[in-house]
Backbone as a printed PyTorch tensor [residue, N CA C, xyz], in Angstrom:
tensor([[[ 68.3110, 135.8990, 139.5800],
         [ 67.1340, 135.7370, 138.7360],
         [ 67.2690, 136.6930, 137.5490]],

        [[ 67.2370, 135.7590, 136.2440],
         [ 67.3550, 136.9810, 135.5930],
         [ 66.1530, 137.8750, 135.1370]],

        [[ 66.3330, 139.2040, 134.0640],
         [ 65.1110, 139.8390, 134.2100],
         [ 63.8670, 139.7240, 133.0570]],

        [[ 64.2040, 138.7910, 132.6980],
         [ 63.0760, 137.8770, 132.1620],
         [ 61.9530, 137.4670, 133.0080]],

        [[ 62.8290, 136.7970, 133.3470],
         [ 61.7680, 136.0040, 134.3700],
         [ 61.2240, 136.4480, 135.1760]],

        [[ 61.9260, 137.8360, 136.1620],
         [ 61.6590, 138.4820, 137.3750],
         [ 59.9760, 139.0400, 136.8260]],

        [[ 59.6350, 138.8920, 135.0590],
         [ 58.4800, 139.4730, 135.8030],
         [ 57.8560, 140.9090, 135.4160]],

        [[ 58.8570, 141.6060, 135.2360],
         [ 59.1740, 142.9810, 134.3570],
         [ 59.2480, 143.0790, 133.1580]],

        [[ 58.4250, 143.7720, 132.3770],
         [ 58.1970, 143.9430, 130.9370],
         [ 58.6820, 144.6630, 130.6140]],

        [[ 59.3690, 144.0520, 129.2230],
         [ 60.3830, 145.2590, 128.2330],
         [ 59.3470, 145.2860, 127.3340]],

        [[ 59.9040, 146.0380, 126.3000],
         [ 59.5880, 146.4470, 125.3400],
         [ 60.6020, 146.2020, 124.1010]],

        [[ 60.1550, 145.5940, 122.9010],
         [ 61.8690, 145.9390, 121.9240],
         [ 60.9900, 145.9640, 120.4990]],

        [[ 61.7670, 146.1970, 119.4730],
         [ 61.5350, 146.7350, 117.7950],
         [ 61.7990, 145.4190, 117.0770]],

        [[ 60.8490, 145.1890, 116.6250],
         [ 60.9120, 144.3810, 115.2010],
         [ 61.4080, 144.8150, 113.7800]],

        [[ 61.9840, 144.8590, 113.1890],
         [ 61.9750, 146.0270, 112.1880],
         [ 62.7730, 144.6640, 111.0740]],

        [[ 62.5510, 145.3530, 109.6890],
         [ 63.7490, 144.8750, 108.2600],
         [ 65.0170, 145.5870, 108.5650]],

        [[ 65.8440, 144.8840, 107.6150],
         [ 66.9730, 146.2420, 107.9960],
         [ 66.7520, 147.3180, 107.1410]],

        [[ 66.4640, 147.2290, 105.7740],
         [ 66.3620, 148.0290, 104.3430],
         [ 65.1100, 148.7720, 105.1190]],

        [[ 64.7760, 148.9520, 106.5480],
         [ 63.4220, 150.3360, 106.9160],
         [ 64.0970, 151.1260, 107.7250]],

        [[ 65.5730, 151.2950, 108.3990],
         [ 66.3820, 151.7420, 108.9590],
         [ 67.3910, 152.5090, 108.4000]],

        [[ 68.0980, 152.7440, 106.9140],
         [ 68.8140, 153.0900, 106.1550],
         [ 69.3050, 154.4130, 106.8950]],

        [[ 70.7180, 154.6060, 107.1790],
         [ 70.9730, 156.1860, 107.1060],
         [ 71.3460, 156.9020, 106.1950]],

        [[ 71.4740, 158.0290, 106.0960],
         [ 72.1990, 158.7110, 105.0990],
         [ 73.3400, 158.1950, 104.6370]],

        [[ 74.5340, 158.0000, 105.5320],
         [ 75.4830, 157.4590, 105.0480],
         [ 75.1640, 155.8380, 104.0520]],

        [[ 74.0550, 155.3230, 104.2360],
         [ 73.9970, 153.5950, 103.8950],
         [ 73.6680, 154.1050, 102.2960]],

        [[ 73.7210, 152.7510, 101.0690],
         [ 73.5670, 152.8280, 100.0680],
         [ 72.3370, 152.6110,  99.7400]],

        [[ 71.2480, 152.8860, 100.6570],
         [ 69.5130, 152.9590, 100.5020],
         [ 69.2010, 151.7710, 100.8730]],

        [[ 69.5910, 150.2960, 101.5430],
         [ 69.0500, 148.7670, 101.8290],
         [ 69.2700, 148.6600, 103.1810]],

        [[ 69.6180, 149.7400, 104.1870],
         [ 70.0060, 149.4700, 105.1180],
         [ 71.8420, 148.5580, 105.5960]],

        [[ 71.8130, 149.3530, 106.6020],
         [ 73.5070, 148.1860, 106.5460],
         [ 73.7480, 148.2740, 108.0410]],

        [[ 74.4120, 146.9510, 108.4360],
         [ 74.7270, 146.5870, 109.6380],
         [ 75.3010, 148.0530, 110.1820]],

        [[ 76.0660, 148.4000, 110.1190],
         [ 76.8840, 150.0670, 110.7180],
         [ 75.3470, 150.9070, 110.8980]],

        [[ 74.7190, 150.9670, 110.2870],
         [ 73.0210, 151.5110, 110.9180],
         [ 72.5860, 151.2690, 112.2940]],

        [[ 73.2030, 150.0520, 112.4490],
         [ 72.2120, 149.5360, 114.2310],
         [ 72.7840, 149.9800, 115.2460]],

        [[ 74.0910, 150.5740, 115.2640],
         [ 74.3680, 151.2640, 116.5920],
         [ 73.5970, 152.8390, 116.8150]],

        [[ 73.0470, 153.6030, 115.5330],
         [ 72.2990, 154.5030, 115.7040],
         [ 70.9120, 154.1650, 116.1120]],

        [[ 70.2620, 153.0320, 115.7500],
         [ 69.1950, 152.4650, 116.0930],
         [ 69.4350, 152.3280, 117.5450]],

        [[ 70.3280, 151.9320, 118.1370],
         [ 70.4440, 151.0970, 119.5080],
         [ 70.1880, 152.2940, 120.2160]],

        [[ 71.1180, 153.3690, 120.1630],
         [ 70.6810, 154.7240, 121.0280],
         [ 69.3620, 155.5120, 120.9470]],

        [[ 68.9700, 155.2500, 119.7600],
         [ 67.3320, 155.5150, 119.8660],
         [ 66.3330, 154.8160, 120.3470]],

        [[ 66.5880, 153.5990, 120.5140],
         [ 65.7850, 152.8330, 120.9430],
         [ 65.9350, 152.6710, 122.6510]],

        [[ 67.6030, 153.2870, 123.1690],
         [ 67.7780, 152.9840, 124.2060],
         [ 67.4870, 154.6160, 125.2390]],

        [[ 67.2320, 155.2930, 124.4850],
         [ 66.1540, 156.4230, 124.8000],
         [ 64.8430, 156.2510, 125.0080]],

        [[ 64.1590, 155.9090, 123.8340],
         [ 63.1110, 155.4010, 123.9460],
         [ 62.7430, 154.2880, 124.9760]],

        [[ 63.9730, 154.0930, 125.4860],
         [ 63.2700, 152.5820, 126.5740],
         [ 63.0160, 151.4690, 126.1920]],

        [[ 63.6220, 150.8610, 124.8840],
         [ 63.4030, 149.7250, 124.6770],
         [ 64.5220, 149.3280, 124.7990]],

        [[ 64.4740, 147.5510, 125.1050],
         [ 65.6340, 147.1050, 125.4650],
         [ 66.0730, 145.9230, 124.0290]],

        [[ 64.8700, 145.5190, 123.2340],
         [ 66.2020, 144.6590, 122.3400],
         [ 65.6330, 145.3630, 120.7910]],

        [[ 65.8280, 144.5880, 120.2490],
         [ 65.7590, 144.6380, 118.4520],
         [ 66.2530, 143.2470, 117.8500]],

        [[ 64.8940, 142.9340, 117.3120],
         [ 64.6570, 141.6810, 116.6450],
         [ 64.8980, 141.8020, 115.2030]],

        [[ 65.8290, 141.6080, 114.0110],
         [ 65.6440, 142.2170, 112.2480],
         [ 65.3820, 140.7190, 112.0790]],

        [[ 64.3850, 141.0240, 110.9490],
         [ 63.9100, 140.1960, 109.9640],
         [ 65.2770, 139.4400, 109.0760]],

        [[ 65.0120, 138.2110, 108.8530],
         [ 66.5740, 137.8160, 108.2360],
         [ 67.2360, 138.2560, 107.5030]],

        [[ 68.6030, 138.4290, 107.7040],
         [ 69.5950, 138.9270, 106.7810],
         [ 70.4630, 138.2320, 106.3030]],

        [[ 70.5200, 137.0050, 106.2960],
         [ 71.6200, 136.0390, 106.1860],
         [ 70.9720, 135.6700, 104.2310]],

        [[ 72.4430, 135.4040, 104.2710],
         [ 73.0570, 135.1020, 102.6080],
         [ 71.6540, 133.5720, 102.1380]],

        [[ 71.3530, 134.0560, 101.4240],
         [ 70.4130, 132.9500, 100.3410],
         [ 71.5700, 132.1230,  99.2030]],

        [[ 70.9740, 130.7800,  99.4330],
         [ 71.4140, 129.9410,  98.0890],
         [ 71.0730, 130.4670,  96.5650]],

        [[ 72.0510, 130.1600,  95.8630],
         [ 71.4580, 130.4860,  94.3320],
         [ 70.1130, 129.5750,  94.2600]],

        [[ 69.3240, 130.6300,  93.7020],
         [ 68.0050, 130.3300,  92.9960],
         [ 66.7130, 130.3920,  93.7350]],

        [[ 67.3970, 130.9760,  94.9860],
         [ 66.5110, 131.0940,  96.1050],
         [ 65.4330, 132.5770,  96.2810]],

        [[ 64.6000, 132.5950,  96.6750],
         [ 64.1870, 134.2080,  97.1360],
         [ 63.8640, 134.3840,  98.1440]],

        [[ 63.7160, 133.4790,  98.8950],
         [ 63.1310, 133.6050, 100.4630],
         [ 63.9180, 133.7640, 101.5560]],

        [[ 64.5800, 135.1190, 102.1380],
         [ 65.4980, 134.9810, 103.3170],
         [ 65.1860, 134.1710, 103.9220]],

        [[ 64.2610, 133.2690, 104.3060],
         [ 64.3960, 132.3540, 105.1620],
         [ 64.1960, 131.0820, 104.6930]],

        [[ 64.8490, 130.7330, 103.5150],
         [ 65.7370, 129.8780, 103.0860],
         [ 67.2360, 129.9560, 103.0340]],

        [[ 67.5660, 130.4970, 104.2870],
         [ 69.1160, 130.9970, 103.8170],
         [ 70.2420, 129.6350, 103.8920]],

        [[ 70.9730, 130.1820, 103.4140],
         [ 72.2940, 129.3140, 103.3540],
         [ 72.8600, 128.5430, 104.6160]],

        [[ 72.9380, 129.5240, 105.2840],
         [ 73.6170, 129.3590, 107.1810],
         [ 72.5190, 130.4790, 108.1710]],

        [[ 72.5160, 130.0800, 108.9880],
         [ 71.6840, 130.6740, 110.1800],
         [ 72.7370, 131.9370, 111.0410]],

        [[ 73.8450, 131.6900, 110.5810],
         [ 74.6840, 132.1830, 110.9940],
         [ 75.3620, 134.0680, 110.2150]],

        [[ 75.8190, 133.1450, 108.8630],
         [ 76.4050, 134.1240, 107.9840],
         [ 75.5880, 135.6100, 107.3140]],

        [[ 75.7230, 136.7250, 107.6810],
         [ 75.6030, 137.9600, 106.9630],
         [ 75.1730, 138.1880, 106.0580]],

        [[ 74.4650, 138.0690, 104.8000],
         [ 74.5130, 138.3190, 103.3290],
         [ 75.5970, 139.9740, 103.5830]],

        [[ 76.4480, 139.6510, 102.1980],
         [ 77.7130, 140.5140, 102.2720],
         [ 77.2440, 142.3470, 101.6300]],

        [[ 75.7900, 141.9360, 101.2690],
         [ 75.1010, 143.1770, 100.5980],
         [ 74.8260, 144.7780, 101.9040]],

        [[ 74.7020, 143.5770, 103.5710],
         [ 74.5860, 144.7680, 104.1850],
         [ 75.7750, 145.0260, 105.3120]],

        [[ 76.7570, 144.9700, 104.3280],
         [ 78.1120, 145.4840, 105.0980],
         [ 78.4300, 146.8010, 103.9300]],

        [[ 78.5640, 148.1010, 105.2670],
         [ 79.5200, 148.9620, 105.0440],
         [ 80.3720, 148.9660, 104.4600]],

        [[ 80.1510, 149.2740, 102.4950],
         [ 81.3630, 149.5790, 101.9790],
         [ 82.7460, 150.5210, 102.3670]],

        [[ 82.3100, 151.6720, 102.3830],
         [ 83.4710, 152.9000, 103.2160],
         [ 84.2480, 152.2270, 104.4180]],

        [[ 83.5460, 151.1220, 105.0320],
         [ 84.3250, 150.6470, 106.1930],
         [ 85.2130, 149.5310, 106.1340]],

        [[ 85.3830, 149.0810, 104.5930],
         [ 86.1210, 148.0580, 104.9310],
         [ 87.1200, 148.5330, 103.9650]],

        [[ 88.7330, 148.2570, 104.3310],
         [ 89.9270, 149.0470, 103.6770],
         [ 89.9980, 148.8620, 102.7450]],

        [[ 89.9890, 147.5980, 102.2210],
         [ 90.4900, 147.0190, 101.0420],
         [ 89.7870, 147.3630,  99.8970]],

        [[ 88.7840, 148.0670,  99.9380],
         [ 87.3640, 148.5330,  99.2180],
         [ 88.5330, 149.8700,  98.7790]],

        [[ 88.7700, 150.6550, 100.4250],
         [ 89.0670, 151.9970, 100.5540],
         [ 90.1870, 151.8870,  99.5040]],

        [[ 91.3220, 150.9260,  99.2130],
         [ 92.7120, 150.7660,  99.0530],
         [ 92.1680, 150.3230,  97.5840]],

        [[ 91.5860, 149.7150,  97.1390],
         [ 91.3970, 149.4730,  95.6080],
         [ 90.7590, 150.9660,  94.8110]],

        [[ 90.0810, 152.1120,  95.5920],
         [ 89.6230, 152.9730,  94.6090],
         [ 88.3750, 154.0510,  94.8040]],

        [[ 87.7100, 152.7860,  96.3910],
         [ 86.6890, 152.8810,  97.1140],
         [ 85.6860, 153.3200,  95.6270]],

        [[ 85.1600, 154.5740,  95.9790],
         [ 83.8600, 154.7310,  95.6940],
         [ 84.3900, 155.7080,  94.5450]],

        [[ 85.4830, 155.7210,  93.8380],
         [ 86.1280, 156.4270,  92.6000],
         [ 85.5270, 155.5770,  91.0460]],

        [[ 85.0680, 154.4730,  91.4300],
         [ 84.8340, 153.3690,  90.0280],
         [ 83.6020, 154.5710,  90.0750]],

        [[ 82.5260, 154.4980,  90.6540],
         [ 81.4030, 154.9680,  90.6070],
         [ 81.3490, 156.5580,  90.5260]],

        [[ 81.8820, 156.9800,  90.7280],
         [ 82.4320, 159.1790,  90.4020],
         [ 83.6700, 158.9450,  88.8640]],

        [[ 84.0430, 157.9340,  88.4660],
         [ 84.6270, 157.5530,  86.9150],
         [ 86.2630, 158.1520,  87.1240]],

        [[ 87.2380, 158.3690,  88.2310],
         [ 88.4870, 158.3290,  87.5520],
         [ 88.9850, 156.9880,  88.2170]],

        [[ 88.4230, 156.5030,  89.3330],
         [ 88.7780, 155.4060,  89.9410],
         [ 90.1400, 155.5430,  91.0680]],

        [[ 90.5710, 156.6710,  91.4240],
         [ 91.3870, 157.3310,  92.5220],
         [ 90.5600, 157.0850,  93.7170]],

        [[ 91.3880, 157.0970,  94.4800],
         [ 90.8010, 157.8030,  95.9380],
         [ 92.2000, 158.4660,  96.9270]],

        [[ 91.8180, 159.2030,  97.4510],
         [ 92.8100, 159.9590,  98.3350],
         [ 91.2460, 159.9980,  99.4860]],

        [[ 91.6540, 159.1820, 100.4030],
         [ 90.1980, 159.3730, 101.1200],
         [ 90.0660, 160.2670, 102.4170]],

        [[ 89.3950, 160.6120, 102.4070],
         [ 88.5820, 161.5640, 103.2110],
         [ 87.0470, 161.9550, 103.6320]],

        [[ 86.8080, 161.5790, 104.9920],
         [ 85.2950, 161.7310, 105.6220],
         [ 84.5910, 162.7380, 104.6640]],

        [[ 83.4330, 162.4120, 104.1420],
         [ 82.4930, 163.6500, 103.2070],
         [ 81.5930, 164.0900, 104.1500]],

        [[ 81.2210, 164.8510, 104.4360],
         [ 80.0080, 166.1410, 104.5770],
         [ 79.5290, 167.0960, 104.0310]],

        [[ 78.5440, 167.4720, 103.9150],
         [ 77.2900, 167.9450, 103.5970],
         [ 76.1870, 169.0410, 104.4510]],

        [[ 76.4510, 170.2830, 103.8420],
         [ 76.1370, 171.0100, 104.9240],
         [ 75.1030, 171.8870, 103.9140]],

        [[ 73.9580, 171.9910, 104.1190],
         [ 73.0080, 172.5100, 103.2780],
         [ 71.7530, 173.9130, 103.9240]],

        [[ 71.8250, 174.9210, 102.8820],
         [ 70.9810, 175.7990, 104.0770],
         [ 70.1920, 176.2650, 102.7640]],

        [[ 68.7550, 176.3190, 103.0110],
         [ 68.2410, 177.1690, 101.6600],
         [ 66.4600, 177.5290, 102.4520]],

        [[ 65.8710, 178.7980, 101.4110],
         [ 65.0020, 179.3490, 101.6170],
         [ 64.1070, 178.5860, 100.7350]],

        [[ 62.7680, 178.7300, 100.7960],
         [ 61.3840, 178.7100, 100.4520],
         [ 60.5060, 179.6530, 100.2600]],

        [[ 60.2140, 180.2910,  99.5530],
         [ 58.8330, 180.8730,  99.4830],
         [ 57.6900, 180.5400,  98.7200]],

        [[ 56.9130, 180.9870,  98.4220],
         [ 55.7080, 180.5890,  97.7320],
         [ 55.2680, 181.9620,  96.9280]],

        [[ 54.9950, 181.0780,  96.0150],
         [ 55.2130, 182.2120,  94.4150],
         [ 54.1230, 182.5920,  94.3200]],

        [[ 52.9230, 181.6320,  94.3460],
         [ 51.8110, 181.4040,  94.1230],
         [ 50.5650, 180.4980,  94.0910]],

        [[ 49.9710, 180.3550,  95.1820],
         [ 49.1090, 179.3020,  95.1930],
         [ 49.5970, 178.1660,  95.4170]],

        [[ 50.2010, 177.2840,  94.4600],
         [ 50.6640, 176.0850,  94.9970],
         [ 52.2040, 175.6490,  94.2420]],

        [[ 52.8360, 177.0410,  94.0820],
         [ 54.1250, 177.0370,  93.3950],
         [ 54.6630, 177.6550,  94.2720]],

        [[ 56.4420, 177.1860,  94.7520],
         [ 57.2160, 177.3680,  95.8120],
         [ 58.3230, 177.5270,  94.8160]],

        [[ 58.8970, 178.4620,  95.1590],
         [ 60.7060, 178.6320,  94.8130],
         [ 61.4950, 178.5470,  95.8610]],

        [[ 62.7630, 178.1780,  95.4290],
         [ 63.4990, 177.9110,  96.4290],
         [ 65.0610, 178.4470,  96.1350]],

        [[ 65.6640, 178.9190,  96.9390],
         [ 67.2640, 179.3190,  97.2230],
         [ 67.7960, 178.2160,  97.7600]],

        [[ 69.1330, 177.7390,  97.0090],
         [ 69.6750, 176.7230,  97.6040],
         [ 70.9700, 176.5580,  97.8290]],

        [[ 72.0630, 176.4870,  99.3460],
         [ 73.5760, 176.3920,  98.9410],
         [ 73.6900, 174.9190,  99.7010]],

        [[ 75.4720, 174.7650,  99.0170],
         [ 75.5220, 173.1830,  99.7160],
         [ 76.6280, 173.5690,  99.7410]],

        [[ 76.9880, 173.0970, 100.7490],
         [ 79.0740, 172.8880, 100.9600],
         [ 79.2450, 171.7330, 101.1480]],

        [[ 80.0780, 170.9850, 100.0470],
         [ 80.2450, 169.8590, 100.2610],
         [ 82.0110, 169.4950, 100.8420]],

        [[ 82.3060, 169.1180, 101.8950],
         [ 83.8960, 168.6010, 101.8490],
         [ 83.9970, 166.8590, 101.6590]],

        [[ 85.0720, 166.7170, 100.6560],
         [ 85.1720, 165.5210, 100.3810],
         [ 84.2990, 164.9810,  99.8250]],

        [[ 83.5590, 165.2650,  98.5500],
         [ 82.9760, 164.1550,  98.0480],
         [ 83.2390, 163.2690,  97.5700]],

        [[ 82.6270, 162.3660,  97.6380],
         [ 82.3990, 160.5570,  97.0680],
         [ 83.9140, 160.1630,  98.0890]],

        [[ 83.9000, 160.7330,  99.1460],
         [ 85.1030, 160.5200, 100.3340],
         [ 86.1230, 160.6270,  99.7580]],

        [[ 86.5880, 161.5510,  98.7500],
         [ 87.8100, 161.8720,  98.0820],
         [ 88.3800, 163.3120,  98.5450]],

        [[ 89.1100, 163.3490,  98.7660],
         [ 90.4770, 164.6570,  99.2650],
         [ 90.3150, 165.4980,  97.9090]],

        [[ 90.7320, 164.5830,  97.0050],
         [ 91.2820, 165.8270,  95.4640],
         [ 90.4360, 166.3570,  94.8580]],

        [[ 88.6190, 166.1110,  95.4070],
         [ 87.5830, 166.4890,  94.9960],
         [ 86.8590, 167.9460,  95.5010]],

        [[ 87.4520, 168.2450,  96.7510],
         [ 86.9120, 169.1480,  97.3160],
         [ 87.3570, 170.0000,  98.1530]],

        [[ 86.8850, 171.2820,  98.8770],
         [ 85.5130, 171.2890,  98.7700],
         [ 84.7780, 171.9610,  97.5440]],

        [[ 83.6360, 171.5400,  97.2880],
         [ 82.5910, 171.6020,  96.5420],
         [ 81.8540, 172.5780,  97.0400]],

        [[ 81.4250, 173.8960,  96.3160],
         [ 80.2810, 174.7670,  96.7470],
         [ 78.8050, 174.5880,  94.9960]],

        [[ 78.0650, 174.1330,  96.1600],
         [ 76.9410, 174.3240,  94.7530],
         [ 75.6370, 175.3550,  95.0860]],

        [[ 74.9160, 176.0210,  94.4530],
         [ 74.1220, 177.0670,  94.3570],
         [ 72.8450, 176.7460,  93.2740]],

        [[ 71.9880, 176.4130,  94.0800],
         [ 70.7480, 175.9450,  93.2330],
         [ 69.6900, 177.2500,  93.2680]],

        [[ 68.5860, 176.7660,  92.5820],
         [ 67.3200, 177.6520,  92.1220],
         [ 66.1460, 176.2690,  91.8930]],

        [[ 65.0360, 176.4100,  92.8230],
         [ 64.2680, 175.1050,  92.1160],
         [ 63.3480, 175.8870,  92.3840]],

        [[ 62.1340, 175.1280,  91.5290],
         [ 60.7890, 175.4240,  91.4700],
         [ 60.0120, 174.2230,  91.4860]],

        [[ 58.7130, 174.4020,  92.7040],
         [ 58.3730, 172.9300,  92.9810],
         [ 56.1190, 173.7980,  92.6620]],

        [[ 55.4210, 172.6150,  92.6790],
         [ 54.3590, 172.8980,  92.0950],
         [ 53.7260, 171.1960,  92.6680]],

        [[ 52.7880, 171.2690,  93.4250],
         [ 51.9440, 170.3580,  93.7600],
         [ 50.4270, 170.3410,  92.7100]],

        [[ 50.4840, 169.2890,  92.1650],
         [ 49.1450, 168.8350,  90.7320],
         [ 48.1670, 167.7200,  91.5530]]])
């Protein structure tokens, strides 16, 4: 019997994909996102995840659910960094302007202070170590050293 039927209530997430985005994604959400979803959700005790359509639209269309195939991906939420041929043409070098890549995993390691200046003005100390940016080898590492000043109106 399966456990549908037996009777026993799950629980599962409805969600878009573009409300899931990780850091690594280009801000719309992307398929490589849902295995971090899956372990949170499989903590949380839920057992599925339903996304709102993602499949490729006809020209002239706006309604994901007018899509093309019931089947096919729209190609917008696939993992650039993950596919080689991306990596092997230049990857993410068109967009940082020499168009190289020597690639390499990037991270981001950030530590900074806060205080409050006055009333509703905060300064801030800021370092970042970056290795590998824009996933390039010949770029890094990167140390940057900020100063901000923030003010709530």
């Amino acid at each position: 019997m399966s456990r549908a039927s037996s009777g026993s209530r799950r629980a599962g997430l409805l969600v878009p994909l573009f409300s899931i985005p990780s850091r690594g994604s280009w801000g719309i959400g992307e398929i490589a996102d849902l295995p971090r979803l899956g372990r949170w959700m499989s903590d949380a005790g839920f057992s599925f995840v339903q996304l709102l359509p993602i499949n490729e639209m006809a020209d002239g269309q706006n309604s994901p659910y007018s899509a093309m195939s019931a089947m096919a991906i729209d190609p917008i939420y696939i993992r650039l960094v993950d596919v080689p041929d991306y990596l092997a043409l230049g990857g993410l070098g068109f967009f940082l302007g020499d168009g190289r890549l020597n690639y390499g995993p990037e991270s981001t390691y950030e530590v900074f202070y806060r205080f409050n200046v006055w009333k509703r003005i905060w300064l801030s100390a800021d370092y970042q170590f970056q290795l590998n940016p824009g996933y390039n080898r010949d770029r890094g590492p990167v140390n940057y050293i900020g100063l901000r000043l923030h003010t709530d109106f």
